[in-house]
C-alpha positions as CSV (number, residue, x, y, z in Angstrom):
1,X,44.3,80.6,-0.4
2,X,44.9,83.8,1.5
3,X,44.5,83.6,6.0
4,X,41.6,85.6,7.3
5,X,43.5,87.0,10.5
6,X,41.1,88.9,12.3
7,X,37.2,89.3,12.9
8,X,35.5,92.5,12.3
9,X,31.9,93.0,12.5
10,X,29.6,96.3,11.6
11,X,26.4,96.7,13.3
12,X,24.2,99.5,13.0
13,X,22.5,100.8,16.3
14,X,20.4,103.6,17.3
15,X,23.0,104.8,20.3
16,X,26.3,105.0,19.5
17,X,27.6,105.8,23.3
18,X,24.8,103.1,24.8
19,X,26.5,100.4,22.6
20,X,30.1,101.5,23.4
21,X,29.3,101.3,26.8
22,X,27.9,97.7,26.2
23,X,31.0,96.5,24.9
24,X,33.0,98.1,27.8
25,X,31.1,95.7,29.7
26,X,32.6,92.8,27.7
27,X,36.2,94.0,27.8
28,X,36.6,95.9,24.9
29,X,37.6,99.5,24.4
30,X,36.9,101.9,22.3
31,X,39.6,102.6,19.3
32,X,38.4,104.9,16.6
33,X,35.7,107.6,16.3
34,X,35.2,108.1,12.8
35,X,32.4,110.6,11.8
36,X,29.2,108.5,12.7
37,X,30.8,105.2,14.1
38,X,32.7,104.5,17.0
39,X,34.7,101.7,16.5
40,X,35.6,99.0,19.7
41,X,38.2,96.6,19.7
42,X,39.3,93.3,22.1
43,X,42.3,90.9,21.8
44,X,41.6,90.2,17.8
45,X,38.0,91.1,17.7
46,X,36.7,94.5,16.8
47,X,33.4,95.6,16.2
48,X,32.2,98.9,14.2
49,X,29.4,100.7,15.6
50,X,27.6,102.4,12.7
51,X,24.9,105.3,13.6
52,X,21.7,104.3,11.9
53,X,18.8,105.9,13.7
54,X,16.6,104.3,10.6
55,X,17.3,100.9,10.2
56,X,15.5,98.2,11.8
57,X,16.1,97.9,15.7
58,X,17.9,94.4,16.1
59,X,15.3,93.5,18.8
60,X,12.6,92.9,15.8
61,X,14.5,90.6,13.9
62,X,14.1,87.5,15.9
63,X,16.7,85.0,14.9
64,X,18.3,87.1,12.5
65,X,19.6,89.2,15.1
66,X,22.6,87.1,16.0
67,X,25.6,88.9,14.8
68,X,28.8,86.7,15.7
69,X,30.2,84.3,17.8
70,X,33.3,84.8,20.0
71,X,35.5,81.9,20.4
72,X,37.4,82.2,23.6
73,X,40.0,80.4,25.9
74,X,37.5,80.6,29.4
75,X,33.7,80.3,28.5
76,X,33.2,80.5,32.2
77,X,35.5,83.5,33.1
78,X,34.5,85.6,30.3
79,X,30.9,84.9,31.6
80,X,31.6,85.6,35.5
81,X,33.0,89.0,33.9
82,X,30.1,90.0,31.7
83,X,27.9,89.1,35.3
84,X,29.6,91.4,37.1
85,X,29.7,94.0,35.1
86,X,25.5,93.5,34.9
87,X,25.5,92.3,31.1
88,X,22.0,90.4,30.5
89,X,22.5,86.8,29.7
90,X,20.5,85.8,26.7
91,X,21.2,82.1,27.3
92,X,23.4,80.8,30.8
93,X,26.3,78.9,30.6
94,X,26.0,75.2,29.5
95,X,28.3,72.7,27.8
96,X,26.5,71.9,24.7
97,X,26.8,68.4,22.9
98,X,28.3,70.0,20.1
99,X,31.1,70.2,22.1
100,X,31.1,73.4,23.3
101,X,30.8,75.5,26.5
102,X,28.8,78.2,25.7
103,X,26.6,81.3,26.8
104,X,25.0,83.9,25.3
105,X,24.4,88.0,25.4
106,X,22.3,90.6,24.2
107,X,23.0,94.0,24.0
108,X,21.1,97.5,24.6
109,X,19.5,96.9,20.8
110,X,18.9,93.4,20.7
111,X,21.7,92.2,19.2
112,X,22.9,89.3,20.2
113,X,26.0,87.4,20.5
114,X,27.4,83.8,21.8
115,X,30.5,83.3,23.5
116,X,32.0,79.8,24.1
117,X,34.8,77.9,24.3
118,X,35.8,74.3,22.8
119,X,35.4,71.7,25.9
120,X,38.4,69.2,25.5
């Protein structure tokens, strides 16, 4: 069966430029600007902002709003990083007894996002 070697996601939001700025925040840089998307990329994640000024704001669909999870070698570095930078933090940093140290964002939009590591 054939390797998936890379996570993209495609979100639609409202603001363009307020959700590049966002993911600045978390270390990623923008890539591509493509007629109505801007397109942001980190290590081997990249995310495609789509301009959709009518669909539902993610802040209105409660659980559903949960986009992706980022797997990543320092839970607790990638968080002191998102702090600094003034990201708000959905859920703090805990290890979880799924075996995971883990912690949670939300961006501009409500769209939100965990970010953990495997504890060994």
């Amino acid at each position: 069966m054939s390797t998936i070697l890379q996570n993209h996601y495609v979100l639609a939001v409202h603001d363009l430029r307020a959700n590049a700025a966002f993911f600045g925040k978390l270390g990623f840089e923008i890539t591509s600007e493509p007629p109505g998307w801007i397109f942001v990329e980190r290590d081997n994640c990249m995310i495609m902002l789509g301009d959709c000024r009518t669909s539902i704001p993610a802040e209105n669909l409660g659980d559903h709003s949960y986009f992706g999870y980022l797997l990543v070698s320092d839970a607790k570095e990638f968080y002191e990083h998102v702090v600094r930078n003034g990201v708000a933090i959905h859920h703090a940093l805990a290890d979880k007894p799924w075996g995971m140290r883990e912690f949670g964002v939300k961006s501009p939009e409500g769209h939100r996002i965990m970010i953990g590591e495997v504890l060994q």
